[in-house]
C-alpha positions as CSV (number, residue, x, y, z in Angstrom):
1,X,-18.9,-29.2,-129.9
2,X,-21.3,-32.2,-129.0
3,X,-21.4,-30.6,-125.6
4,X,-21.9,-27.3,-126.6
5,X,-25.0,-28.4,-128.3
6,X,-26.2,-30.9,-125.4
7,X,-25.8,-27.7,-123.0
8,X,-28.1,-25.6,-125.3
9,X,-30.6,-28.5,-125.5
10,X,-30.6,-28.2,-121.2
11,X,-30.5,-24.6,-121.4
12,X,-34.1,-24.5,-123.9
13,X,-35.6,-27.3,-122.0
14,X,-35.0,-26.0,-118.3
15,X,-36.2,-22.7,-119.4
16,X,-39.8,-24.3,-121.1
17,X,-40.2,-26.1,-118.4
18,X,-39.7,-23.0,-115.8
19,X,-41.8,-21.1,-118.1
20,X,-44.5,-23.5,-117.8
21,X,-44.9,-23.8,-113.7
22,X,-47.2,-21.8,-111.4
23,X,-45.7,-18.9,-110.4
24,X,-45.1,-19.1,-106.7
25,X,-47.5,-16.0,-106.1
26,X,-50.3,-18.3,-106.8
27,X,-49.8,-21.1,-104.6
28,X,-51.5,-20.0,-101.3
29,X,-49.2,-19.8,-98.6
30,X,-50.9,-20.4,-94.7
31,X,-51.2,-16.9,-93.8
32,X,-50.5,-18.2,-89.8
33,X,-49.0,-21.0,-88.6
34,X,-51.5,-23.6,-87.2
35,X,-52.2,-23.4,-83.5
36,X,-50.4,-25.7,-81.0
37,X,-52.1,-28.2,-79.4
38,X,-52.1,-27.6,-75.3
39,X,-50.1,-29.8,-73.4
40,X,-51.8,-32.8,-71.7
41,X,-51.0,-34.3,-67.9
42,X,-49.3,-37.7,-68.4
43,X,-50.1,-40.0,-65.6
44,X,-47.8,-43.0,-64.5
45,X,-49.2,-46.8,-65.2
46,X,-50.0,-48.5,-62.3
47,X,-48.4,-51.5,-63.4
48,X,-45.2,-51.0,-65.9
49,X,-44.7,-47.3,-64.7
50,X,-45.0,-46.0,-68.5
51,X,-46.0,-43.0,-68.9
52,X,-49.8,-42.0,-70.9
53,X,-51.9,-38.6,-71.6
54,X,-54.3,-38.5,-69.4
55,X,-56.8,-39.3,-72.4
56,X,-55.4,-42.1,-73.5
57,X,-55.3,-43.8,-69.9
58,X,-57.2,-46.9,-69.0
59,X,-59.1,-45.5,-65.2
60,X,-60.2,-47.7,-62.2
61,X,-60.9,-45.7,-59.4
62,X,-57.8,-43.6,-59.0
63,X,-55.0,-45.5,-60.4
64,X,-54.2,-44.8,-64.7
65,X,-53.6,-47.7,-66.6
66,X,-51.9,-47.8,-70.4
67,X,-53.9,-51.1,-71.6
68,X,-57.1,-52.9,-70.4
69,X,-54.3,-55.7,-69.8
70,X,-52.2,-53.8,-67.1
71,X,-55.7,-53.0,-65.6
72,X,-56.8,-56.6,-65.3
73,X,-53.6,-57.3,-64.1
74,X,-53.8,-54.9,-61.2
75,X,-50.5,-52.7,-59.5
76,X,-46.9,-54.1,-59.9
């Protein structure tokens, strides 16, 4: 009986509380996805061979660097 009475006390309380939410119409749904970002070239470090978008890279002349530390240290 105890549970009988605990499931009606669930059943009232999920129901108030469904009652009470935003209805899902009214939450504003993106009406197109959001565009892609275009791909970037990746260019090889000069010194550990990683590979970098081409703006993130560290430049000197025409060799692409990942740090300002690989550039200072100069090809492998």
């Amino acid at each position: 009986m105890k549970y009988l009475v605990l499931f009606l006390v669930l059943a009232v309380a999920i129901g108030i509380w469904r009652s009470r939410r935003a209805p899902d119409d009214a939450v504003p749904k993106p009406s197109s996805p959001s565009p892609r970002a275009l791909p970037q070239d990746m260019l090889a470090c000069a010194h550990c061979g990683v590979h970098i978008p081409q703006a993130e890279a560290v430049m000197l002349g025409n060799q692409a660097y990942c740090s300002t530390e690989h550039r200072q240290l100069g090809p492998a």
